[in-house]
DRENGULO-262002 format. One record per atom (N, C-alpha, C, O, CB): x, y, z. Coordinates in steps of 0.2 Angstrom, whole numbers, padded with zeros to 4 digits, always signed. Atoms other than C-alpha are relative to their C-alpha. Glycine has a CB too. Layout:
<pts>
XYZ ...
</pts>
This chain:
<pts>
-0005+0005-0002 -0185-0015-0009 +0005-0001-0006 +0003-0001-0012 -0003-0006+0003 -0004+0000+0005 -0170-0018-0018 +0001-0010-0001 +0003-0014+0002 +0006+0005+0002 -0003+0010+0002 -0169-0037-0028 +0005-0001+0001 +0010+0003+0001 +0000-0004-0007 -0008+0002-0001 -0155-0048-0023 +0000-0001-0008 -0004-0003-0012 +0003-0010+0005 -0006+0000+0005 -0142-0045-0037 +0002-0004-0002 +0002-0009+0003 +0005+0003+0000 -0004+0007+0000 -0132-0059-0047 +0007-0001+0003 +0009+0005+0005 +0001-0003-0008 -0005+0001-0004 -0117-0065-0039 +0004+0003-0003 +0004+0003-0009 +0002-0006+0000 -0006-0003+0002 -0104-0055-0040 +0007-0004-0003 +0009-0009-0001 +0002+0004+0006 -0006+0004+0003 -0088-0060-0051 +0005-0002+0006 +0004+0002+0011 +0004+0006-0007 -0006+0002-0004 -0073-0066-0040 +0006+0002-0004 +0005-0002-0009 +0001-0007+0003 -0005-0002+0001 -0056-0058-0046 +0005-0005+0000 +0007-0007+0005 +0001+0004+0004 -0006+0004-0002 -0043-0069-0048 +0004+0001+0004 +0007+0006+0006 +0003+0001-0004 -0004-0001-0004 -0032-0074-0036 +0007+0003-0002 +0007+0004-0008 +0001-0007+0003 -0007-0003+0003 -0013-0065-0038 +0000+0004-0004 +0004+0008-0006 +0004-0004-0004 +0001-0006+0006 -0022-0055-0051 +0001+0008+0002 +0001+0010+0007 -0007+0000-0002 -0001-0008-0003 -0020-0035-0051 -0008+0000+0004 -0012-0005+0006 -0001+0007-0008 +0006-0003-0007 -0033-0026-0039 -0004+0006-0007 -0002+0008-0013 +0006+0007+0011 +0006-0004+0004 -0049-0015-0047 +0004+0006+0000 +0007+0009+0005 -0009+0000+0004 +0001-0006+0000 -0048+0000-0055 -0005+0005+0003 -0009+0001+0004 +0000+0000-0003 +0007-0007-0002 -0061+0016-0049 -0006-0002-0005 -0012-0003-0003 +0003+0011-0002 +0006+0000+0004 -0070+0013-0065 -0004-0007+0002 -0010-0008+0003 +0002+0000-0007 +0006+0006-0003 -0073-0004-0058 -0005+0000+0005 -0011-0001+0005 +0005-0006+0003 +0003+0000-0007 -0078-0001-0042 -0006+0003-0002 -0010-0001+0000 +0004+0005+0005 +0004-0005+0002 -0090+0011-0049 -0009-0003-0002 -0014-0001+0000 +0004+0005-0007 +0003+0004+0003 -0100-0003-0058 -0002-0006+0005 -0007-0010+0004 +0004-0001-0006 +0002+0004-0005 -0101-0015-0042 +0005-0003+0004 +0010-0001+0002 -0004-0005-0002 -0006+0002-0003 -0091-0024-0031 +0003-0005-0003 +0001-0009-0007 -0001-0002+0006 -0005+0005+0002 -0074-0032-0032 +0002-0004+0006 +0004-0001+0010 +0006+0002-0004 -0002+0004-0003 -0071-0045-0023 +0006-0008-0001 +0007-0010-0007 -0006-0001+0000 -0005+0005+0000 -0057-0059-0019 +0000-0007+0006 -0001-0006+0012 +0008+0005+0000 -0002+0005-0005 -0053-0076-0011 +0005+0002+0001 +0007+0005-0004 -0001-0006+0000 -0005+0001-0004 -0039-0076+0000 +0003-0007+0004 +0000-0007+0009 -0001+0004+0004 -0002+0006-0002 -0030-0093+0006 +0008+0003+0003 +0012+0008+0001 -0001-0007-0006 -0007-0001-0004 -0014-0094+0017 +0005+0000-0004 +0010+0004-0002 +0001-0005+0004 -0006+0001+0005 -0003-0100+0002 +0000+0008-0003 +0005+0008-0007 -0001-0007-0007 +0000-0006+0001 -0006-0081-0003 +0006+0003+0004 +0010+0006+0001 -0006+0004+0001 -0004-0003-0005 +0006-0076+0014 +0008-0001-0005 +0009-0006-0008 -0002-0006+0009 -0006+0002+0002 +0025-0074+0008 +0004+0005+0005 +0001+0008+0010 +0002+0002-0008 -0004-0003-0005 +0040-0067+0018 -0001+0010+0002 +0001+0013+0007 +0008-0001-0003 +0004-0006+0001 +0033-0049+0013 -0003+0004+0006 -0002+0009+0010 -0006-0001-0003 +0005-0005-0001 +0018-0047+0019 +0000+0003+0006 -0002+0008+0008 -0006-0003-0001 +0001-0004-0008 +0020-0045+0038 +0002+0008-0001 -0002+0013+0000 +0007-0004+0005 -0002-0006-0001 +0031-0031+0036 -0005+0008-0004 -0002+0013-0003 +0006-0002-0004 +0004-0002+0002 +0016-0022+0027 -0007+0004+0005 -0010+0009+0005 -0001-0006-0005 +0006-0002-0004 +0004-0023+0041 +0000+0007+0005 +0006+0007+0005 -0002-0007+0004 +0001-0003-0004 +0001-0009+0053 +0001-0003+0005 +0001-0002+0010 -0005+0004+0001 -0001+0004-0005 +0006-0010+0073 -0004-0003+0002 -0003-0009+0004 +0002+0002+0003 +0006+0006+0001 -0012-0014+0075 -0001-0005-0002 -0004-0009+0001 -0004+0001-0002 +0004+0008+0004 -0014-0027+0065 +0003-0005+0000 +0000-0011-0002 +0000-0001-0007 -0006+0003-0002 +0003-0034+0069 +0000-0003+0007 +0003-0008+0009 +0005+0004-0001 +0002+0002-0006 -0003-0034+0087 -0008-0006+0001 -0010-0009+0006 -0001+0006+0004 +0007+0004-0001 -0020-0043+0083 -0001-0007-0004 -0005-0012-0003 -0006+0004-0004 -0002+0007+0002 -0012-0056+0073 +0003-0004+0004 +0001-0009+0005 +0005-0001-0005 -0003+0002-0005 -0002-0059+0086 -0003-0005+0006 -0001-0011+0008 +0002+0004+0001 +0005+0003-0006 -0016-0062+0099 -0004-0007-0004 -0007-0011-0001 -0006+0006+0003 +0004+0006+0000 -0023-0076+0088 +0005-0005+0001 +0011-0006-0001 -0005+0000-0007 -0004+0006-0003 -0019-0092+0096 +0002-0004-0006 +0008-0004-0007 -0005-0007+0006 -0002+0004+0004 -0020-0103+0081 +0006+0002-0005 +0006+0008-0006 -0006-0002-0003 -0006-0002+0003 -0002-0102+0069 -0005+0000-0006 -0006+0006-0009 +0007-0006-0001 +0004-0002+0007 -0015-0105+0054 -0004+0005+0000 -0006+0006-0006 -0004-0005-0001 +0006-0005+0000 -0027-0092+0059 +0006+0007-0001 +0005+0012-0005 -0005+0000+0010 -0002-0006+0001 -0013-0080+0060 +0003+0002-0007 +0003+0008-0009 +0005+0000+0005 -0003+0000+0007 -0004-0084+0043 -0007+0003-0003 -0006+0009-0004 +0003-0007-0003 +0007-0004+0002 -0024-0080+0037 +0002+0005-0001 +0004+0007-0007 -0005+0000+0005 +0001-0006-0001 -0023-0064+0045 +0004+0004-0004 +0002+0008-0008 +0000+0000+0004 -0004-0004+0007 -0008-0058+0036 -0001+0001-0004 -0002+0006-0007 +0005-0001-0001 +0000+0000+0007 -0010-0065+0021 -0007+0005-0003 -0008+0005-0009 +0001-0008-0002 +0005-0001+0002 -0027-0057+0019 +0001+0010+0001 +0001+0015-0003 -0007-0007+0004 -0002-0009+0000 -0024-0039+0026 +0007+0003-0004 +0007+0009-0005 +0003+0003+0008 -0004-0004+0004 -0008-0038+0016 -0002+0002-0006 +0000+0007-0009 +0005-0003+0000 +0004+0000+0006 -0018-0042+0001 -0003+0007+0000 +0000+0011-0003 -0005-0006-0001 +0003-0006-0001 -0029-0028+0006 +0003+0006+0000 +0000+0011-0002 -0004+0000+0005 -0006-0003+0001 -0014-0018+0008 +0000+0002-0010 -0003+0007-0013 +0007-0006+0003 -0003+0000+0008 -0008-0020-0009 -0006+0003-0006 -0004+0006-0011 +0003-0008-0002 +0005-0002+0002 -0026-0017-0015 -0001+0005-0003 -0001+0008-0009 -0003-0001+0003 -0001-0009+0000 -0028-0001-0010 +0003+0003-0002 +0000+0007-0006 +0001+0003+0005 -0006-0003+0004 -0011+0005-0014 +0000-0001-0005 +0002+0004-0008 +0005+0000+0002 +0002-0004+0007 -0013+0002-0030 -0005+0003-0004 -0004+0006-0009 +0000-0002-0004 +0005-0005+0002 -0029+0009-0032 +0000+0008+0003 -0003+0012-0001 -0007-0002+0003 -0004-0007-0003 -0024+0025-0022 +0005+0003-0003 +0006+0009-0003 +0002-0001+0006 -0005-0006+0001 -0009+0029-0027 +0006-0002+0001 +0011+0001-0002 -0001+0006+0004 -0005+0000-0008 +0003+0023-0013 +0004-0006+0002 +0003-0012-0001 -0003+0001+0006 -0006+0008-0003 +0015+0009-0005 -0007-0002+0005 -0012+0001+0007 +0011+0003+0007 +0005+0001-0006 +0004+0000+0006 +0000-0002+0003 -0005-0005+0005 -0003-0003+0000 -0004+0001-0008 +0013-0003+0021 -0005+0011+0001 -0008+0012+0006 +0015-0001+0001 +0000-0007+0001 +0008+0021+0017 -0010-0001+0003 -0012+0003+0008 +0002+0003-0009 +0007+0001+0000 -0013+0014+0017 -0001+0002+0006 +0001-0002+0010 -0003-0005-0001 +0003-0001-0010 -0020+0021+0034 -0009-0001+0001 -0014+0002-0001 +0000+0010+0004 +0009+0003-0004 -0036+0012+0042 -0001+0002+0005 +0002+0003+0010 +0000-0008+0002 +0000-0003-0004 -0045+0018+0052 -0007-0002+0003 -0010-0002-0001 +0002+0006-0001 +0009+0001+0000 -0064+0013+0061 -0004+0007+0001 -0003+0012+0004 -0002-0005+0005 +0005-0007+0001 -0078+0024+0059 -0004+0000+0006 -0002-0005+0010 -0006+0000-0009 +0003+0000-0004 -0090+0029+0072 -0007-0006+0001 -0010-0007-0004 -0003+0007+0000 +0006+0005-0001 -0103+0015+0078 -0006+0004-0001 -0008+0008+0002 +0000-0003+0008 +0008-0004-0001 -0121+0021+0073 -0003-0001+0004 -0008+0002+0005 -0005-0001-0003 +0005+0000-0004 -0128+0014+0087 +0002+0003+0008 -0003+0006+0011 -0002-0007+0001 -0001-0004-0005 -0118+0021+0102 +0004+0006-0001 +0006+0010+0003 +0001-0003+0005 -0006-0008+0002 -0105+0034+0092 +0009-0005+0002 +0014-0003-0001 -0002+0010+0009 -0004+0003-0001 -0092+0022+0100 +0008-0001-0007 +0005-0001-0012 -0003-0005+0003 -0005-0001+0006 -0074+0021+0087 +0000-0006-0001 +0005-0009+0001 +0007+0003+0000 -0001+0008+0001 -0077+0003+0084 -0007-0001-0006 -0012-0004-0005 -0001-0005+0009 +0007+0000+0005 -0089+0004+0068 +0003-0002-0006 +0006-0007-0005 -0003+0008-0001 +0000+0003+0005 -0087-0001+0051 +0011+0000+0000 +0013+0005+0003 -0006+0004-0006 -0008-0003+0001 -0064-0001+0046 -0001+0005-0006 -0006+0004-0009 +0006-0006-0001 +0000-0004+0006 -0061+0012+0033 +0007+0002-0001 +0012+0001+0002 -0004+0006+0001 -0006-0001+0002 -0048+0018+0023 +0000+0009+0004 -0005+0012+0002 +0001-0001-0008 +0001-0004+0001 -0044+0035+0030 -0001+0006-0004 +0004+0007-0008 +0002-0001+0003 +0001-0004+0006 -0051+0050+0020 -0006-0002-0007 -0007+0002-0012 +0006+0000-0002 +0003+0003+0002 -0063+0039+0014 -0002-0002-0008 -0007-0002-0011 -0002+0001+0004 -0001+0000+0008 -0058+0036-0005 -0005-0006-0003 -0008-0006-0008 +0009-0001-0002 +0004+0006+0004 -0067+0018-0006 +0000-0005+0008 +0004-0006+0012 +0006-0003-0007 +0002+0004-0006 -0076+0006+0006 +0002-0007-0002 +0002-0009-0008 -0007+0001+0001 -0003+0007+0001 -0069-0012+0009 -0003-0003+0007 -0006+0001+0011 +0010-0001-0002 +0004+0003-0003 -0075-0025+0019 +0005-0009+0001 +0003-0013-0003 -0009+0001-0006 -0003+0005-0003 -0063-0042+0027 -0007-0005+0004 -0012-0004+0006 +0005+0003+0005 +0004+0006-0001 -0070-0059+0030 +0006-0006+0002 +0011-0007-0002 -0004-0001-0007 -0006+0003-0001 -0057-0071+0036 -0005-0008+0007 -0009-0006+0012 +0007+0007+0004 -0001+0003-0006 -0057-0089+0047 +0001-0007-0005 +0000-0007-0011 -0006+0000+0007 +0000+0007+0000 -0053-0108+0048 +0003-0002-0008 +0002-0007-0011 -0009-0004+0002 -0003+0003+0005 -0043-0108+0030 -0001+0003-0005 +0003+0003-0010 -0002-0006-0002 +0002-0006+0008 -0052-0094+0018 -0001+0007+0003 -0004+0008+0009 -0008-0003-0006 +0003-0008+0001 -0054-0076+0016 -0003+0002-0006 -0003-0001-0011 +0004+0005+0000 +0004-0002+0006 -0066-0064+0007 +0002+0006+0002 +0003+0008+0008 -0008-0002+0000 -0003-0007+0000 -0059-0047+0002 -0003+0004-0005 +0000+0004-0010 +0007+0001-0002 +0005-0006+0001 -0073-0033-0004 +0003+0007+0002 +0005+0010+0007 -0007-0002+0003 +0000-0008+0003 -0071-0017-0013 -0007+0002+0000 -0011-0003+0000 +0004+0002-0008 +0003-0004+0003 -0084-0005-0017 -0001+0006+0001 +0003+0009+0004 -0003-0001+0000 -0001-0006+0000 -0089+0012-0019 -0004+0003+0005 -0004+0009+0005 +0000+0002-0006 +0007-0001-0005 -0103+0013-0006 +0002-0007+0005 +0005-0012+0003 -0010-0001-0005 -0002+0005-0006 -0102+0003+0011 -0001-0007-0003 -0006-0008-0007 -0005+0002+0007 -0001+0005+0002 -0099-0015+0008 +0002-0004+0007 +0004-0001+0012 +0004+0001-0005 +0001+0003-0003 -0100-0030+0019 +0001-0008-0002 -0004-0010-0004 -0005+0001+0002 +0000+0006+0001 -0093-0048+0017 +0000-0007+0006 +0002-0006+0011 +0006+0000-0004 -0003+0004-0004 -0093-0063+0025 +0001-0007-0004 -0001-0008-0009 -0004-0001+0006 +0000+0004+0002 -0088-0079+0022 +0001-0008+0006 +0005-0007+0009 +0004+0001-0004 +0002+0005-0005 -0091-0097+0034 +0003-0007-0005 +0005-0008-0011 -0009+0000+0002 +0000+0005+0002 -0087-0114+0034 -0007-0003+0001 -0011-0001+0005 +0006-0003+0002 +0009+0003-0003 -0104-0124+0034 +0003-0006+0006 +0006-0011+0005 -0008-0005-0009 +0000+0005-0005 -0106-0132+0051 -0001-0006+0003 -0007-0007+0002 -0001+0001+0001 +0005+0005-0004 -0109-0147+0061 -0006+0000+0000 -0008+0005+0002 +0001-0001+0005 +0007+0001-0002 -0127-0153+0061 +0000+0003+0006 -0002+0009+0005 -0002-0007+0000 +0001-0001-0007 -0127-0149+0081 +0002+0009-0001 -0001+0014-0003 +0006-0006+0007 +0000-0009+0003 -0118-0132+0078 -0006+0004-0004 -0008+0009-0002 +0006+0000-0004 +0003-0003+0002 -0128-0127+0068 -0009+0001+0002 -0012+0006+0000 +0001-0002-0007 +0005+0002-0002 -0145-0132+0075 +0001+0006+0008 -0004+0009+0009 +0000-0009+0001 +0000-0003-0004 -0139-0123+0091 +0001+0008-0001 -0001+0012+0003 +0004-0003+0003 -0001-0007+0000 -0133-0106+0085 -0008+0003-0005 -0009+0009-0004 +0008+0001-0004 +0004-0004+0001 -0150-0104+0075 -0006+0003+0005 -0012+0005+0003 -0003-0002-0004 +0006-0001-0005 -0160-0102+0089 +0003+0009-0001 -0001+0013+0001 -0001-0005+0009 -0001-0008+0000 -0151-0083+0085 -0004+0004-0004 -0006+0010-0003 +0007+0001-0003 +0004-0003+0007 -0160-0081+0070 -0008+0002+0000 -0011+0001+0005 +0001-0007-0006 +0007-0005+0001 -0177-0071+0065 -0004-0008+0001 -0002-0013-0001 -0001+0007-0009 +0006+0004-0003 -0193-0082+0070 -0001-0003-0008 -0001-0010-0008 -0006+0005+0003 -0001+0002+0005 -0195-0084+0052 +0006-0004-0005 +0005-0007-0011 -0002+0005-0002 -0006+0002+0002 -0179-0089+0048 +0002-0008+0002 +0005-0013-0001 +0006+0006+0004 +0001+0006-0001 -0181-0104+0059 -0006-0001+0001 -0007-0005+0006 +0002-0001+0003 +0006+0005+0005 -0197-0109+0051 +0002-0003-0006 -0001-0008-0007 -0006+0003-0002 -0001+0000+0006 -0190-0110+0036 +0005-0006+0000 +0004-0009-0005 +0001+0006-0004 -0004+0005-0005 -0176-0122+0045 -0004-0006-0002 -0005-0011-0006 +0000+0002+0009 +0005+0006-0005 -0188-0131+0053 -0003-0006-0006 -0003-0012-0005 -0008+0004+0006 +0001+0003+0005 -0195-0136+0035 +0003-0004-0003 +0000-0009-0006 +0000+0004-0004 -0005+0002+0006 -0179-0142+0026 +0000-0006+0003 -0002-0006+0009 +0007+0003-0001 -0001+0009-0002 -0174-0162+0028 +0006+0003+0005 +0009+0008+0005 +0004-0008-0007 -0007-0003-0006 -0160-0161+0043 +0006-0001-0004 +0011+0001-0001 +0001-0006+0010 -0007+0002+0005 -0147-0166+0030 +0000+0009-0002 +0004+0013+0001 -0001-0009-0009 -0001-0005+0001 -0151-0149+0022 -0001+0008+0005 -0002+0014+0003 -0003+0000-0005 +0001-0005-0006 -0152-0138+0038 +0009+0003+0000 +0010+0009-0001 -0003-0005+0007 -0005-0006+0000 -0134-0133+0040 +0003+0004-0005 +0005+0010-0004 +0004-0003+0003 -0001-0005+0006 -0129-0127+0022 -0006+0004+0000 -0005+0010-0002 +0001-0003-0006 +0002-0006-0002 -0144-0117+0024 -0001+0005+0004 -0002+0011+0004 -0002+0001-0001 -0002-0005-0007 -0140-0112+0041 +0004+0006-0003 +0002+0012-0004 +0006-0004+0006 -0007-0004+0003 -0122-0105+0034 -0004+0006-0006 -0003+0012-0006 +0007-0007-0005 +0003-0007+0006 -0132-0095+0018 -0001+0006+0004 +0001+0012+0003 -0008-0001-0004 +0003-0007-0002 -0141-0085+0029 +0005+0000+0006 +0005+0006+0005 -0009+0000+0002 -0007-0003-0003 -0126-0083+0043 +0004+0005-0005 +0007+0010-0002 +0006-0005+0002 -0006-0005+0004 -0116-0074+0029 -0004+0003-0002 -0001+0008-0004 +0005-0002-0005 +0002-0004+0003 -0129-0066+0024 -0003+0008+0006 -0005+0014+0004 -0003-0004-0004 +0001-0003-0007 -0133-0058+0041 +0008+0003+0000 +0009+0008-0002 -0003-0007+0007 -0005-0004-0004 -0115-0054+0047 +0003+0006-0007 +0004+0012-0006 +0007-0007+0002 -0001-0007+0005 -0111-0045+0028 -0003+0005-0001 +0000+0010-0004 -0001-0002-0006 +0005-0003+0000 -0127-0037+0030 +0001+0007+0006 -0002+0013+0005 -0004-0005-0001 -0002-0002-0006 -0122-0031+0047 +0006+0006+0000 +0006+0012+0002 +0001-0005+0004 -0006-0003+0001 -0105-0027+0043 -0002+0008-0005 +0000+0014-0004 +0005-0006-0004 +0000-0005+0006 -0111-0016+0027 -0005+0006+0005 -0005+0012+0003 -0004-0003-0009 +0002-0005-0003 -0121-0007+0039 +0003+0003+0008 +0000+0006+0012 -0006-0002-0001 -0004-0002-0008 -0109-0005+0054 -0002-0001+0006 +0002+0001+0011 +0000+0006+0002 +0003+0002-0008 -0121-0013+0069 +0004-0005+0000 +0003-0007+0006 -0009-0002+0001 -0003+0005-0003 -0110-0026+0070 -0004-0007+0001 -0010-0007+0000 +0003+0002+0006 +0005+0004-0002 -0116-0044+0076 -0003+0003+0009 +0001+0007+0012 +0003-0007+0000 +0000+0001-0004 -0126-0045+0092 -0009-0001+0000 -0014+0000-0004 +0004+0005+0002 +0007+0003+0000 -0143-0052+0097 -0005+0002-0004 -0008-0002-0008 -0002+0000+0004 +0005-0001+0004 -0155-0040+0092 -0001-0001-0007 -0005-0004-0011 -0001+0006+0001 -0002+0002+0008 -0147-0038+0076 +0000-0005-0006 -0001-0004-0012 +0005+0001+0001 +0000+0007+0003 -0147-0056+0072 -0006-0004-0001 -0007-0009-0005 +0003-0005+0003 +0006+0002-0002 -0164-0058+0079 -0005+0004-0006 -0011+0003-0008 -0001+0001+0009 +0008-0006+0003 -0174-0043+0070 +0001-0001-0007 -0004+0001-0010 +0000+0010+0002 -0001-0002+0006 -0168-0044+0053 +0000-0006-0005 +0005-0009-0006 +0006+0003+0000 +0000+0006+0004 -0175-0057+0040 +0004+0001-0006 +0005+0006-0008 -0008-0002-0002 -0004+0001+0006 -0164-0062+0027 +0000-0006-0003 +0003-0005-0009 +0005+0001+0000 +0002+0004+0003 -0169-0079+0023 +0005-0006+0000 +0010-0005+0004 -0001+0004-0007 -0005+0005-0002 -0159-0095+0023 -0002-0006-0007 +0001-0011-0007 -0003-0004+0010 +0001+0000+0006 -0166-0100+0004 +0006-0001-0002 +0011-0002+0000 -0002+0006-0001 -0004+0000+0007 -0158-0102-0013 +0005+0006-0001 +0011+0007-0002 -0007+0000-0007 -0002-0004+0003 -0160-0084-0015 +0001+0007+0008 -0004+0008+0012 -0006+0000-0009 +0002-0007-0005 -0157-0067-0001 -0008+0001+0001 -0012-0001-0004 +0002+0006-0004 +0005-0006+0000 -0173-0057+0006 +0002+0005-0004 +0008+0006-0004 -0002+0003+0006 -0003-0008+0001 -0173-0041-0001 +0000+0003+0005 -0002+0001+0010 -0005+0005-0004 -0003-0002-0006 -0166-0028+0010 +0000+0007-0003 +0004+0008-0008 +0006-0004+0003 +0001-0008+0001 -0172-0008+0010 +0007+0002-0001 +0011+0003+0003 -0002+0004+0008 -0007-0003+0000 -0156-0001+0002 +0005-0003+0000 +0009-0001+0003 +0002+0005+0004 -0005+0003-0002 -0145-0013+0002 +0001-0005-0008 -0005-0005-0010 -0001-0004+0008 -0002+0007+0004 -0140-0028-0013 +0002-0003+0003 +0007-0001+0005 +0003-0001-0004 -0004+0008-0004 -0136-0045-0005 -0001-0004-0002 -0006-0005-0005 -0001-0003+0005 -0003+0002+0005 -0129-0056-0013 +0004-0007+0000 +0011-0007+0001 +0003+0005-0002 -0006+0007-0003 -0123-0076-0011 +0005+0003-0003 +0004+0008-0006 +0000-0008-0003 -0006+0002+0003 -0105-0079-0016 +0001-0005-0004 -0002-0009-0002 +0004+0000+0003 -0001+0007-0002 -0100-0093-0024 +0009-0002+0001 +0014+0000-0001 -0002-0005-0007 -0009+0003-0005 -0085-0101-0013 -0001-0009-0005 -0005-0011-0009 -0001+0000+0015 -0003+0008+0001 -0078-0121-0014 -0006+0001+0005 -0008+0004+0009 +0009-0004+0003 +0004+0002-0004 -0090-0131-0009 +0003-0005+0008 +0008-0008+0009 -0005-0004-0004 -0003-0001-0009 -0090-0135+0011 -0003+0008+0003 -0006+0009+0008 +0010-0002+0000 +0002-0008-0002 -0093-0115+0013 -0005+0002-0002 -0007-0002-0006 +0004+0004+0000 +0006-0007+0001 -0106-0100+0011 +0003+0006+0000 +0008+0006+0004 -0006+0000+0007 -0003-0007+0001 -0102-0081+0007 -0006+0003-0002 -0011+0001-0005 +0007+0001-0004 +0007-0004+0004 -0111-0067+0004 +0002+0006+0000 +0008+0007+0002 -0008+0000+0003 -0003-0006+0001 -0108-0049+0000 -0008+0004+0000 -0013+0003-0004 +0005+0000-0008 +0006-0003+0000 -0121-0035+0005 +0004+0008-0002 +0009+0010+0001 -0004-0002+0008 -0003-0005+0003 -0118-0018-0005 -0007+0008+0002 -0013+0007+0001 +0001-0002-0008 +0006-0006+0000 -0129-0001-0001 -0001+0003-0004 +0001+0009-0004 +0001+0005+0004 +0004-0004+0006 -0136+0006-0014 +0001+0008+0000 +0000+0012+0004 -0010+0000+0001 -0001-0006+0000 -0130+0022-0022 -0006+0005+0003 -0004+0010+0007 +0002+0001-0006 +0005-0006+0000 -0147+0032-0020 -0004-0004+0007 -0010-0003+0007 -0005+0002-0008 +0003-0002-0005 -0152+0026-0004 +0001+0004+0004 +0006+0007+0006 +0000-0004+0003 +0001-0004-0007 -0159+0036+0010 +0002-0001+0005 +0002-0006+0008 -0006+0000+0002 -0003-0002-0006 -0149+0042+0023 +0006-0005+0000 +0008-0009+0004 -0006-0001+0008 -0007+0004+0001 -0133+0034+0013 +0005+0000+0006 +0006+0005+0008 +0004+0001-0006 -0008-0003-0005 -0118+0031+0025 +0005+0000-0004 +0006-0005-0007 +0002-0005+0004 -0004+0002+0003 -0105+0034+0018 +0010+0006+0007 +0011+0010+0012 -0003+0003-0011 -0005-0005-0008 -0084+0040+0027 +0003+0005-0004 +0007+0009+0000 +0007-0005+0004 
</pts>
């Protein structure tokens, strides 16, 4: 099994985007906040992405959205080569039923990246091998008490342990560490998935066959995490 890894560095906001050499050495990662959004970026996004901003109800959720895909835009295209309105995304095949709704990719697959986005922040992961972020706000006591009943048997024992004050920050750990984990491996969320897979709700990750995972550190109030596949794992995915 592979040990959780130390926290990955965070990138400066506004800063340039990773070189290849970086990438190569582990993931890069960035927050994203709304005050990132300028008169730009829309014009950057694909018609997809332009139509999916669109559909979100909230004005703040949508500014998010831009501001965080345009970023990723601009990312790419300077690591590529290219204008980044030019970047083409594309999703890869589901592993579990083949369906086109599987991990997003760049087409041609030069380098794997990985979006995280809601309620005020984003998280934006590069790497060179499939990659998985997420990032949460930590919930209401009640919220969070209700959505673990999702979680691995073990996962809420280890709950059930903690004073109820420290129950929902470690709810949020192990959520992000479940959806990044998910994500880097293309199953997406969905019951089984959430149910079968210990990862711990802890200080520190489980280990995880092939994979590195990995808190974040965000502003406190939130949880993040970043799950990376291991160059020499068996039966790598890669696009």
């Amino acid at each position: 099994m592979t040990p959780a890894g130390p926290a990955p560095d965070l990138a400066r906001a506004g800063g340039p985007g990773p070189r290849a050499a970086e990438l190569a050495r582990g993931p890069w990662l960035r927050l994203v906040t709304a005050q990132a959004h300028d008169a730009d970026a829309a014009a950057l996004l694909d018609a997809r992405e332009r139509r999916r901003a669109a559909a979100l109800r909230r004005p703040a959720d949508r500014v998010l959205y831009v501001a965080v895909h345009a970023e990723l835009r601009r990312v790419l295209g300077g690591l590529l080569g290219m204008a980044p309105e030019a970047v083409e995304l594309v999703r890869l095949a589901c592993p579990g039923c083949g369906g086109p709704h599987g991990r997003p990719a760049v087409a041609g697959g030069a380098v794997h990246f990985s979006l995280a986005h809601g309620d005020g922040l984003a998280l934006l992961g590069l790497a060179s091998a499939p990659i998985g972020v997420d990032v949460e706000r930590v919930p209401a006591a009640r919220v969070a008490a209700d959505a673990s009943a999702a979680l691995h048997p073990a996962e809420r024992a280890e709950l059930a342990r903690l004073a109820e004050h420290a129950r929902p920050a470690a709810f949020a750990r192990c959520w992000t560490r479940k959806e990044a984990y998910l994500k880097a491996t293309g199953e997406g969320l969905s019951g089984a998935a959430l149910h079968g897979r210990h990862l711990g709700c802890g200080p520190r990750p489980a280990q995880v066959p092939g994979f590195t995972l990995t808190d974040v550190p965000v502003p406190g109030g939130w949880a993040a995490a970043c799950a990376v596949q291991d160059p020499a794992a068996p039966g790598r995915r890669s696009v």
